[in-house]
Biotite code that builds the C-alpha atoms (Angstrom):
import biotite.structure as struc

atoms = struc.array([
    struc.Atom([111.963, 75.389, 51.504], chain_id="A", res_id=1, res_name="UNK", atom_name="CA", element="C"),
    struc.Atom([111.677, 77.278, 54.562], chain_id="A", res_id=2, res_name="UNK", atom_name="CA", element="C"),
    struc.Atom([109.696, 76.240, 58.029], chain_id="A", res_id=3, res_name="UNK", atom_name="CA", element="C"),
    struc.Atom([107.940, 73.314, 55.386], chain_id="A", res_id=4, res_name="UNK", atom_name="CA", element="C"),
    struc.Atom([106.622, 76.204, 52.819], chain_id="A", res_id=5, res_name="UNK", atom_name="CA", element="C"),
    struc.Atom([108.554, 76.705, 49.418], chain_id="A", res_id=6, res_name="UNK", atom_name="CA", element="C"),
    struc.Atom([109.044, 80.198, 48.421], chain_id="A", res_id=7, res_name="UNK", atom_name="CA", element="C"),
    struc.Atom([109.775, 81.205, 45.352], chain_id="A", res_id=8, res_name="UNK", atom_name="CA", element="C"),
    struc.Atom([112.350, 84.194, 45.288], chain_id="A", res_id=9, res_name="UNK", atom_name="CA", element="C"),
    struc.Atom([113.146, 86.855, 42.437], chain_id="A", res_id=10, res_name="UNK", atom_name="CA", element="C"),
    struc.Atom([116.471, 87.790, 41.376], chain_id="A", res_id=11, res_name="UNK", atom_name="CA", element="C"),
    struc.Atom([117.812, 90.078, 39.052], chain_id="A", res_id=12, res_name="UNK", atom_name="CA", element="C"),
    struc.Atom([118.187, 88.348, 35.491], chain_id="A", res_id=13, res_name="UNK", atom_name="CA", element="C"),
    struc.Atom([121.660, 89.862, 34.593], chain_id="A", res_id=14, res_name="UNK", atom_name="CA", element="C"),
    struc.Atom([123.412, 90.954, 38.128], chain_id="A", res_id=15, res_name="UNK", atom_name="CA", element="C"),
    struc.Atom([126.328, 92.142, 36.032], chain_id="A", res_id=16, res_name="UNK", atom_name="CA", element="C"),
    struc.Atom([124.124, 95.363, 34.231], chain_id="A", res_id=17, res_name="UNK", atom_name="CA", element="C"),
    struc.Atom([123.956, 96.391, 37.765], chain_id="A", res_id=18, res_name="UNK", atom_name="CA", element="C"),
    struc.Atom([127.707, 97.233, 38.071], chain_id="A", res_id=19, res_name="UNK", atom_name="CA", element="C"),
    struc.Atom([128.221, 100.875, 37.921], chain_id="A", res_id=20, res_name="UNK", atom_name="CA", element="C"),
    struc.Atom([131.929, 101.964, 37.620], chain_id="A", res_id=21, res_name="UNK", atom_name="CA", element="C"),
    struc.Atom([130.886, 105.586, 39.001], chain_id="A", res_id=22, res_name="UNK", atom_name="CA", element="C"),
    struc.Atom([129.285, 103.891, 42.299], chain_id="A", res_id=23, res_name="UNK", atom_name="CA", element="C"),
    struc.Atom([132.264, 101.937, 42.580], chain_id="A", res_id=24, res_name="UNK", atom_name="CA", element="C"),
    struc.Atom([134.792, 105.148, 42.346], chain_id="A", res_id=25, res_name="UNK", atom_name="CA", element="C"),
    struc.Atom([132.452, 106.471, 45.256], chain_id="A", res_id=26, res_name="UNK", atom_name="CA", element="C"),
    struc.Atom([131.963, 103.691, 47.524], chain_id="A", res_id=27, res_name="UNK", atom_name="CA", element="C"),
    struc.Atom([133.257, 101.098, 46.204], chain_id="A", res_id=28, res_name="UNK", atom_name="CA", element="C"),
    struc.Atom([129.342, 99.817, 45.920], chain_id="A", res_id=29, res_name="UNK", atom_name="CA", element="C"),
    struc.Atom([129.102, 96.661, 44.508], chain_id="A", res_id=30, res_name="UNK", atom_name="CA", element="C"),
    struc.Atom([126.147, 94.745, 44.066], chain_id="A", res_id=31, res_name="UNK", atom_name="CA", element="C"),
    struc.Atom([126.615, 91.597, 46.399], chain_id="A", res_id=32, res_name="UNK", atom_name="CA", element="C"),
    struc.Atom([122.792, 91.564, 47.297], chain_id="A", res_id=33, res_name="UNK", atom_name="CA", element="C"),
    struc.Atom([122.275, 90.027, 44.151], chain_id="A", res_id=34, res_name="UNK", atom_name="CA", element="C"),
    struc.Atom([123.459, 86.610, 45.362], chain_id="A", res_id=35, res_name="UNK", atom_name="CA", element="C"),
    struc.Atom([122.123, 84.067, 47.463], chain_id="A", res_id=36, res_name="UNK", atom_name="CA", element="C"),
    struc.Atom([125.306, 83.287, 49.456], chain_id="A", res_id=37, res_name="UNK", atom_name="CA", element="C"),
    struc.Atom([125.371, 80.665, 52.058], chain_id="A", res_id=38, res_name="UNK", atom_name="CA", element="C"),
    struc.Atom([125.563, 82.514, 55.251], chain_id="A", res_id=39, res_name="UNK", atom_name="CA", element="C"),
    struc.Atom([122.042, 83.830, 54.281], chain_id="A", res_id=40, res_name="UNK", atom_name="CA", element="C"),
    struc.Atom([120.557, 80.720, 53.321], chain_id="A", res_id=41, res_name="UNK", atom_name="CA", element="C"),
    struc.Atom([122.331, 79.004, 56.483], chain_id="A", res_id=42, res_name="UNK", atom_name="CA", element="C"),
    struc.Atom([120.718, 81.376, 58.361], chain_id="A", res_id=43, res_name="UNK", atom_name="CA", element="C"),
    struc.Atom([117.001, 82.079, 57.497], chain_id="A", res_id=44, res_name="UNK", atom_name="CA", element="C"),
    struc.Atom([117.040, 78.433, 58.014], chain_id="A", res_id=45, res_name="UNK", atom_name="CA", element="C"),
    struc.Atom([117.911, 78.689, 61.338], chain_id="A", res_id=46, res_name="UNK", atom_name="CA", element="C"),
    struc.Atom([115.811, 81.537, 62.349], chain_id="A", res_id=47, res_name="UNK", atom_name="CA", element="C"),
    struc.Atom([112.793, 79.405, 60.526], chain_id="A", res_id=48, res_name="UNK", atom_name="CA", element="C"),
    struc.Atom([113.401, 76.752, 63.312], chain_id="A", res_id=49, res_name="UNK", atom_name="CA", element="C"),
    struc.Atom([113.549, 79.307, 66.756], chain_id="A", res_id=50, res_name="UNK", atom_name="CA", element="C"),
    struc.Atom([110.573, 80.709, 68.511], chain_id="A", res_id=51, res_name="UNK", atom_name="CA", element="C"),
    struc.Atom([110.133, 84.295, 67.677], chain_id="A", res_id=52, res_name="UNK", atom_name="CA", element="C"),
    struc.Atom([106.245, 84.291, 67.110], chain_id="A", res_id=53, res_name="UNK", atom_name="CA", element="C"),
    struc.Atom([105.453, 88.437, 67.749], chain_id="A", res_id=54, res_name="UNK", atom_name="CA", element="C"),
    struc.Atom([108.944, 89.750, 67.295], chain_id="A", res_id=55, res_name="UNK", atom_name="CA", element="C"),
    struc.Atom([109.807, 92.252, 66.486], chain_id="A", res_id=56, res_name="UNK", atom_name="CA", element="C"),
    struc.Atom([113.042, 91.723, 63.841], chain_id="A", res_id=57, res_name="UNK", atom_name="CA", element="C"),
    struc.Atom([115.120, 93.466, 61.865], chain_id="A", res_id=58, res_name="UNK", atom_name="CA", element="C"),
    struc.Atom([117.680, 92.542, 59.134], chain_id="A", res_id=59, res_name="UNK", atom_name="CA", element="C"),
    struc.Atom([120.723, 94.634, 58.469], chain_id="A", res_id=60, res_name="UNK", atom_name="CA", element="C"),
    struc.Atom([122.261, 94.381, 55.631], chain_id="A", res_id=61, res_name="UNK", atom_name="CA", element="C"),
    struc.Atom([119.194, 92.310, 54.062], chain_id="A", res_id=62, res_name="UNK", atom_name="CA", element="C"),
    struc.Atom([120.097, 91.503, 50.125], chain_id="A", res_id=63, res_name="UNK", atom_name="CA", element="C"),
    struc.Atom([117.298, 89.342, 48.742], chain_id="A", res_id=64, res_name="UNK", atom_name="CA", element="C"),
    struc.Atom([116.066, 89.191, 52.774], chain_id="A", res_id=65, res_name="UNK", atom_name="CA", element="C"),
    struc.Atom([115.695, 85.239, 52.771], chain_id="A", res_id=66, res_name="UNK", atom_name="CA", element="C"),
    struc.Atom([116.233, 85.739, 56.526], chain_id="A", res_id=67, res_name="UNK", atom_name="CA", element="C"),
    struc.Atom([113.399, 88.354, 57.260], chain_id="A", res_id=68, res_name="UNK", atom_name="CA", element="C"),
    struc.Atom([111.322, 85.934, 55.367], chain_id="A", res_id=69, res_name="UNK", atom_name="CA", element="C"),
    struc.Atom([112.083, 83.152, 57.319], chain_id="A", res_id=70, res_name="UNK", atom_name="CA", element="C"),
    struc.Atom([110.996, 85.412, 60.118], chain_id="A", res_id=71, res_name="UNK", atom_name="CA", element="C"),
    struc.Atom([107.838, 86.357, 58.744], chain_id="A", res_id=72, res_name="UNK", atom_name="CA", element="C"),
    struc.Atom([106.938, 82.745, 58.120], chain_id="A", res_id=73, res_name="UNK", atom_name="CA", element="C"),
    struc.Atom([107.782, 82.258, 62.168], chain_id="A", res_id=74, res_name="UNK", atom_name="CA", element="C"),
    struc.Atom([104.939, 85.077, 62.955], chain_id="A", res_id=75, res_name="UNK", atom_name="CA", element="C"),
    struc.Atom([107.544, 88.069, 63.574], chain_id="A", res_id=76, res_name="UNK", atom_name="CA", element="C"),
    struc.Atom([107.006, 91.514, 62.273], chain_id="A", res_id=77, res_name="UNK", atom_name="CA", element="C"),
    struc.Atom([110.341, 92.305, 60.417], chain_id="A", res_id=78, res_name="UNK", atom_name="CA", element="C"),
    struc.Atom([111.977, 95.346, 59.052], chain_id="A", res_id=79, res_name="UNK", atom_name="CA", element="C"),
    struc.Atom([114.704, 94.640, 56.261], chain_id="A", res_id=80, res_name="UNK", atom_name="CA", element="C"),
    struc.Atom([116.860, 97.117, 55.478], chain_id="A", res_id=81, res_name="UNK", atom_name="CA", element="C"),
    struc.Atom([119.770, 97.382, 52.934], chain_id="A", res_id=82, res_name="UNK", atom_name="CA", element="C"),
    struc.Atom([121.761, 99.957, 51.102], chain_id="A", res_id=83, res_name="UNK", atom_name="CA", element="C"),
    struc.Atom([120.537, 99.663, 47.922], chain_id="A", res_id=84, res_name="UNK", atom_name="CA", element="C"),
    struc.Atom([117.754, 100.909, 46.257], chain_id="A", res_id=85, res_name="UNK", atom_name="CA", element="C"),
    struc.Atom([117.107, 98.001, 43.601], chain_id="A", res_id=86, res_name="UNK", atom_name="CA", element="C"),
    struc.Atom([117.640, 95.295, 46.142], chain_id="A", res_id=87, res_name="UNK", atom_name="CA", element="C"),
    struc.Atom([114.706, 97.113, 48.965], chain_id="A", res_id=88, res_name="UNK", atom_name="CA", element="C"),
    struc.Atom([112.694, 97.405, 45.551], chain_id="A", res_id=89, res_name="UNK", atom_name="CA", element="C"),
    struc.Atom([112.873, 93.647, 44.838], chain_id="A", res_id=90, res_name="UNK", atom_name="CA", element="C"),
    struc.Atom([112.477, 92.517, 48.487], chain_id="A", res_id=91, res_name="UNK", atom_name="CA", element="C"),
    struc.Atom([108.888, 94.528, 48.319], chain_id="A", res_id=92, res_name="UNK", atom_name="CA", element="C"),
    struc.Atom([107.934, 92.637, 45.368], chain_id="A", res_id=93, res_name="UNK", atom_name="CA", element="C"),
    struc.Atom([108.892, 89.471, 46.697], chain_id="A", res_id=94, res_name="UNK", atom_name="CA", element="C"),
    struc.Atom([106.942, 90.123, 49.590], chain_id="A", res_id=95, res_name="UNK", atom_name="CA", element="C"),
    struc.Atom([104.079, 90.747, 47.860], chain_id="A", res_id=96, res_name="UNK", atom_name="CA", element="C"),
    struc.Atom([104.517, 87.473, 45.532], chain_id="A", res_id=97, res_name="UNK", atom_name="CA", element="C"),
    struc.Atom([104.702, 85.945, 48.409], chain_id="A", res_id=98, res_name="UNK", atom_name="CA", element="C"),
    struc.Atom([101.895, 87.425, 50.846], chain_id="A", res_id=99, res_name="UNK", atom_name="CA", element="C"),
    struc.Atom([104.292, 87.931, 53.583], chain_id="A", res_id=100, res_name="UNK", atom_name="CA", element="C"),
    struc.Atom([104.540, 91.062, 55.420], chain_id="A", res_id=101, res_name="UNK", atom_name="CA", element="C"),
    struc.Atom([107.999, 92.461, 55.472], chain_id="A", res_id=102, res_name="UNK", atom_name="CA", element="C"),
    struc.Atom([108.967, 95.945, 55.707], chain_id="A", res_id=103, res_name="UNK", atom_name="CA", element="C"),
    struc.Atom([112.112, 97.613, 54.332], chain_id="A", res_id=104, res_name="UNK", atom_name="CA", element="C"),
    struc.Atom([113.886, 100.607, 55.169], chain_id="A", res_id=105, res_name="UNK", atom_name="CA", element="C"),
    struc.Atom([117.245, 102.090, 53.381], chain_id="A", res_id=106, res_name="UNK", atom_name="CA", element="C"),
    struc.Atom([120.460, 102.113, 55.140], chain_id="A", res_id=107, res_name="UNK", atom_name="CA", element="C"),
    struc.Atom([123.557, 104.581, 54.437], chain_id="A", res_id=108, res_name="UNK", atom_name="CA", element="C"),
    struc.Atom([126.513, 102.656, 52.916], chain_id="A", res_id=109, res_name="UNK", atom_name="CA", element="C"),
    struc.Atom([129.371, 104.691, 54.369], chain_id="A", res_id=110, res_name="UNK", atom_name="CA", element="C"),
    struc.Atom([127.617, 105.327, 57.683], chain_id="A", res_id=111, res_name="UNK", atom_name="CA", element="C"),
    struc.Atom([124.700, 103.413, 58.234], chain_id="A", res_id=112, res_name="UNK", atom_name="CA", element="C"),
    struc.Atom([122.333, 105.060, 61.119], chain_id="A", res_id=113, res_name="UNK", atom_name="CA", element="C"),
    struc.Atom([119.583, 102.884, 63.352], chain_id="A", res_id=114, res_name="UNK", atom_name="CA", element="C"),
    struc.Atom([116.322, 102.807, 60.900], chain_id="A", res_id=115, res_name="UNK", atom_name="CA", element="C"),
    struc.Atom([114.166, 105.400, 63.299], chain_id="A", res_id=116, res_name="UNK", atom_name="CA", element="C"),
    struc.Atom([113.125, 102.392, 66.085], chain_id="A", res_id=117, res_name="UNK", atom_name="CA", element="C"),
    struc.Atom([114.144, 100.939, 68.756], chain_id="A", res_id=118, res_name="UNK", atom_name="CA", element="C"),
    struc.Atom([112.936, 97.564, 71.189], chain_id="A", res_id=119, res_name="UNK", atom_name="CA", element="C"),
    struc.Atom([113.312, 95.269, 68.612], chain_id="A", res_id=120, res_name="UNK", atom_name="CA", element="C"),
    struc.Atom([113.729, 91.540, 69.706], chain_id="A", res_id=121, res_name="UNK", atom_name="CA", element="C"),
    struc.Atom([116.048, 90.435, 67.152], chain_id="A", res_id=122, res_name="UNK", atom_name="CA", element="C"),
    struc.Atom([118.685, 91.371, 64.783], chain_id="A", res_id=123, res_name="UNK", atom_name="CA", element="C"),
    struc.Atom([119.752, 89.347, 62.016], chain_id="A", res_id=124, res_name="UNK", atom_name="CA", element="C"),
    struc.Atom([122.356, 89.864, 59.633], chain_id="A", res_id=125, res_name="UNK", atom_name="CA", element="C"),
    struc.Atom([124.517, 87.158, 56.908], chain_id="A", res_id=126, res_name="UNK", atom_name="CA", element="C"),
    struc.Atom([128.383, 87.977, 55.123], chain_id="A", res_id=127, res_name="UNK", atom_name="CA", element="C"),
    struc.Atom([127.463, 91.997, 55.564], chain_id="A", res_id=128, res_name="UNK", atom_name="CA", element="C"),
    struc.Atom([131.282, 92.915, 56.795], chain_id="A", res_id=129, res_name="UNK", atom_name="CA", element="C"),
    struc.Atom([132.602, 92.704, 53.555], chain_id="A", res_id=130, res_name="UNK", atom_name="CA", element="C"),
    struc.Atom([134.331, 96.599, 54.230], chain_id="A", res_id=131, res_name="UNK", atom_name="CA", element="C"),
    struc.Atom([135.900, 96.862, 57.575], chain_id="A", res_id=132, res_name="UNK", atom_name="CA", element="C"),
    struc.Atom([134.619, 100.695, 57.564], chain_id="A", res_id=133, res_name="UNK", atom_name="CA", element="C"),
    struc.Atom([131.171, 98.797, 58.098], chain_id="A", res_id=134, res_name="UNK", atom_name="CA", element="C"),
    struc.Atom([132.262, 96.914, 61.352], chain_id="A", res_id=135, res_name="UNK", atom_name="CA", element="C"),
    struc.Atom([132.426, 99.878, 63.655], chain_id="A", res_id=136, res_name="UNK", atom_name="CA", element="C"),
    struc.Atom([128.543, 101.490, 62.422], chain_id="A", res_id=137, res_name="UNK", atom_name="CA", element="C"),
    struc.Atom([127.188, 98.446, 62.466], chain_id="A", res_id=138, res_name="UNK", atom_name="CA", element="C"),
    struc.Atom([127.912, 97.526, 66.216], chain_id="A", res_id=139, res_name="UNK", atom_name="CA", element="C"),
    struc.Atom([126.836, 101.245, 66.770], chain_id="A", res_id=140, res_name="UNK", atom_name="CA", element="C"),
    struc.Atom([123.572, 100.207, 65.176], chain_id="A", res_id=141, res_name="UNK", atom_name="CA", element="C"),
    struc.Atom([123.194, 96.845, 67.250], chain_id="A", res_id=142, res_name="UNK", atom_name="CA", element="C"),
    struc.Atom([123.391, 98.577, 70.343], chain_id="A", res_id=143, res_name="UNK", atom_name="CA", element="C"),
    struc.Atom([121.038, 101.217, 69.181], chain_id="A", res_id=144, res_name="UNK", atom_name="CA", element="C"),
    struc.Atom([118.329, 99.363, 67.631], chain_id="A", res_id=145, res_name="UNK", atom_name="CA", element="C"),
    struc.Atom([118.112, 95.874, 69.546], chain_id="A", res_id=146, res_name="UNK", atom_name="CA", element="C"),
    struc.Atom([116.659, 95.296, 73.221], chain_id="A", res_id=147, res_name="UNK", atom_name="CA", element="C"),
    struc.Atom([118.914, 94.039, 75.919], chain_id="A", res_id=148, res_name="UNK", atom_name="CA", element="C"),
    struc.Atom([118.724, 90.042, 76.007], chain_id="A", res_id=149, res_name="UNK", atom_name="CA", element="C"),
    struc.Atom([119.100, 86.777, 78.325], chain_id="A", res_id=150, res_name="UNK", atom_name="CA", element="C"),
    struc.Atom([116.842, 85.596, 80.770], chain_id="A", res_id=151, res_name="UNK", atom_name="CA", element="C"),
    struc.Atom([115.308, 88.742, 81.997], chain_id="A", res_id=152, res_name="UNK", atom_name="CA", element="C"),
    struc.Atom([113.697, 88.764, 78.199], chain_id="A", res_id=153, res_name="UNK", atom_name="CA", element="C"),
    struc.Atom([113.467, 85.090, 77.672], chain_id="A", res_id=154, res_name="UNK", atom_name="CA", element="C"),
    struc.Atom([114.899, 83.255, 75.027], chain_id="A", res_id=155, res_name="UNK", atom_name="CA", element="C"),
    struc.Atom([115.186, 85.599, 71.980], chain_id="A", res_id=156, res_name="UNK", atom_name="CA", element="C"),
    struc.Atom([118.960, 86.524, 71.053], chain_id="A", res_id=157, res_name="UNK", atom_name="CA", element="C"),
    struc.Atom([120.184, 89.919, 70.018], chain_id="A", res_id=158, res_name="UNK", atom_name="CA", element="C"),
    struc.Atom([121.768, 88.646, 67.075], chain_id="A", res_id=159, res_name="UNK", atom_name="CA", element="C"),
    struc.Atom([122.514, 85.761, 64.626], chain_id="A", res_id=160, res_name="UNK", atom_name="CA", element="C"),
    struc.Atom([124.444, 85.711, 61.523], chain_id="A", res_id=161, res_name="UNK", atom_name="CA", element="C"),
    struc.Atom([127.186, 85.199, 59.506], chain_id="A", res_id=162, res_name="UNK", atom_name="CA", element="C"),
    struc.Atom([129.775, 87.794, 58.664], chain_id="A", res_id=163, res_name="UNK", atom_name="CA", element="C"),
    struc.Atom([132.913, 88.239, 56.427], chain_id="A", res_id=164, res_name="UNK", atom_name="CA", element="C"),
    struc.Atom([136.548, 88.459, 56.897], chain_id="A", res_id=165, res_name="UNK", atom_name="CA", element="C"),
    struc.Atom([136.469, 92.149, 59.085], chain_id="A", res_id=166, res_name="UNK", atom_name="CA", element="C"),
    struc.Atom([134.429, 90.144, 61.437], chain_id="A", res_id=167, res_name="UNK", atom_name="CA", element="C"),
    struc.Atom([137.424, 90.461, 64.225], chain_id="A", res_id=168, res_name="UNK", atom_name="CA", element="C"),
    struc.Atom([137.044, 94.578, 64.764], chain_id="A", res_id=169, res_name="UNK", atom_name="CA", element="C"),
    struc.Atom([132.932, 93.942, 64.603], chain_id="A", res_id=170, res_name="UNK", atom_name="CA", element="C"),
    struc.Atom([133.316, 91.452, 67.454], chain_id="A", res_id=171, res_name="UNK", atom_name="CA", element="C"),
    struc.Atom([135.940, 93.093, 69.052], chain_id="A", res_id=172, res_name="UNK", atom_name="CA", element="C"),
    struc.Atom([133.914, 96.068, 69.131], chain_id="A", res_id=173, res_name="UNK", atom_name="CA", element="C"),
    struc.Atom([130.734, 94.223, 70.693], chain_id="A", res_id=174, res_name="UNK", atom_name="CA", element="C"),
    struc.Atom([132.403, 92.583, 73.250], chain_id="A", res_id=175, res_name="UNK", atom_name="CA", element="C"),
    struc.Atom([134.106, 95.715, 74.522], chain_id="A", res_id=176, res_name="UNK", atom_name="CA", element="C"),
    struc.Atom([130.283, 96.921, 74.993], chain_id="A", res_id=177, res_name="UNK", atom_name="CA", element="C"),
    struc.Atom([129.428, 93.765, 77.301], chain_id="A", res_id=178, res_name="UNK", atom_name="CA", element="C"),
    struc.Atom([127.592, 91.766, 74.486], chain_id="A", res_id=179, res_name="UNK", atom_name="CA", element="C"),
    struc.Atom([128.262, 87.647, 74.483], chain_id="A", res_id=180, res_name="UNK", atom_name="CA", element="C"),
    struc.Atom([129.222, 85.849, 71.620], chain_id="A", res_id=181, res_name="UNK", atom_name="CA", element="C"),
    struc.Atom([127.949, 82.060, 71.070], chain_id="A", res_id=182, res_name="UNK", atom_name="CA", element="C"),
    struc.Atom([129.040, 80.245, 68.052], chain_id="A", res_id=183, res_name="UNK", atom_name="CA", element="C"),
    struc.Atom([127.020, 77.522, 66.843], chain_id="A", res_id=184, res_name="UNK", atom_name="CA", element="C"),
    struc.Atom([128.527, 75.341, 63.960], chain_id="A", res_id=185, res_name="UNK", atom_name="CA", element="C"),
    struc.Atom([126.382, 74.220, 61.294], chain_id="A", res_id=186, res_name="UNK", atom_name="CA", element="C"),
    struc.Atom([127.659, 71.992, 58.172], chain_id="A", res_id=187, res_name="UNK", atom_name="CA", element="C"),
    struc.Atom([126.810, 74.379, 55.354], chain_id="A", res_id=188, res_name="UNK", atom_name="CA", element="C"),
    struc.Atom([129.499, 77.079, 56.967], chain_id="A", res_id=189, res_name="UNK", atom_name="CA", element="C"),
    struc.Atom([132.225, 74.515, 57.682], chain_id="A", res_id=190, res_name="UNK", atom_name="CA", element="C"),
    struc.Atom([134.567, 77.651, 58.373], chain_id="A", res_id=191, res_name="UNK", atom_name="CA", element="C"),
    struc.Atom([132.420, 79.445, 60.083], chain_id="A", res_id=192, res_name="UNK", atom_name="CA", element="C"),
    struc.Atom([128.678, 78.811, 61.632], chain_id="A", res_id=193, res_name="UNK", atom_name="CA", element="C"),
    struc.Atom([125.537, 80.827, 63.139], chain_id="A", res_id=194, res_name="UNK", atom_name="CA", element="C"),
    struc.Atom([126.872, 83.455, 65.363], chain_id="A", res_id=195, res_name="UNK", atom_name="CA", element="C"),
    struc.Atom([124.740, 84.535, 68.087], chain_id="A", res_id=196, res_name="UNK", atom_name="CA", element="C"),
    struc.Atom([125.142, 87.940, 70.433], chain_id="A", res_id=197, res_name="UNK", atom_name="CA", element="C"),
    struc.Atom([122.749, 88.778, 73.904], chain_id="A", res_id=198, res_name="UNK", atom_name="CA", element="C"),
    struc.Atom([123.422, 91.324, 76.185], chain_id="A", res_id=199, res_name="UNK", atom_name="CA", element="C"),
    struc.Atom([121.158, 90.836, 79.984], chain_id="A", res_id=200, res_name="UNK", atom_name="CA", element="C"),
    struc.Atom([119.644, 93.416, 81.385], chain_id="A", res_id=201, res_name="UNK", atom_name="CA", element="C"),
    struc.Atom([120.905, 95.382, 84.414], chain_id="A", res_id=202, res_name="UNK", atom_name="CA", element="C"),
    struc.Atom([119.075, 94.990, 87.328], chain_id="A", res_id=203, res_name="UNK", atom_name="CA", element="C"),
    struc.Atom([119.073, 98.020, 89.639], chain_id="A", res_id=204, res_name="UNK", atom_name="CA", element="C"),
    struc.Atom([118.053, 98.073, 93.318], chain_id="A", res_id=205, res_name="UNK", atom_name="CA", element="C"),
])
């Protein structure tokens, strides 16, 4: 149930047939997206309950994209992008099962690049630092793809979500680049919580 409508969400009957050893040997690609983990279900219910009516939001990372659909429900335009094919496949159906407009873009896996735009509102991303190689291209990407935020944009963050165990060099990374880091704790991540980044704008004059 998210903001009081119940979706109903496709997932892959047999996750397992989607293990490919020669993916693995390449990129160690395995297919996480296939889950609904708790981090993304923690978190599309928070961005169900914020005002972000017109955004402009994009998911990294996306999986099944319960967060972009939260965000669609809200009255944002969203973008959900992910590094594998199948998963960006299912999201599309599920959008149209569901009516909702969400878009979806492919990401690289070993170097993930900003999705061709730029200005958006909000960035939104659950457990995606699963590789530390990730950390550094995905800060890169932040920076690149997400509007300066704060109180010369009103209320809208730059980014909420919930990350893995690399999540120290990601951080480390977008504090060194003058974002702010605000942890709120929720009680479905007990060890961890909703994680939100803003950068304000620079005034000149």
């Amino acid at each position: 149930m998210l903001a009081g409508r119940e979706l109903s969400i496709s997932r892959p009957d047999d996750p397992e047939s989607l293990i490919d050893e020669s993916r693995f040997d390449e990129d160690e690609y395995l297919p996480y997206w296939t889950e609904l983990w708790p981090g993304g279900i923690a978190l599309a219910q928070h961005v169900a309950e914020i005002q972000i009516d017109g955004a402009r939001v994009l998911e990294l990372g996306c999986g099944l994209a319960l967060s972009s659909f939260a965000a669609a429900l809200a009255g944002a335009r969203v973008l959900a992008t992910d590094w594998a094919p199948e998963c960006l496949d299912l999201v599309e159906r599920n959008a149209a099962t569901t009516g909702l407009a969400v878009g979806v873009a492919a990401l690289d896996r070993i170097a993930p690049r900003s999705p061709g735009s730029k200005g958006y509102d909000l960035g939104v991303a659950a457990d995606v630092l699963y590789e530390e190689r990730n950390a550094e291209p995905l800060a890169r990407m932040l920076g690149e793809t997400v509007s300066p935020g704060g109180a010369d944009r009103g209320s809208w963050p730059a980014a909420r979500g919930g990350t893995r165990r690399h999540a120290a060099a990601f951080f480390g990374r977008v504090r060194a680049e003058g974002w702010s880091v605000e942890r709120t704790r929720v009680a479905a991540l007990p060890a961890g919580g909703i994680l939100r980044l803003w950068r304000q704008t620079r005034k000149t004059g």
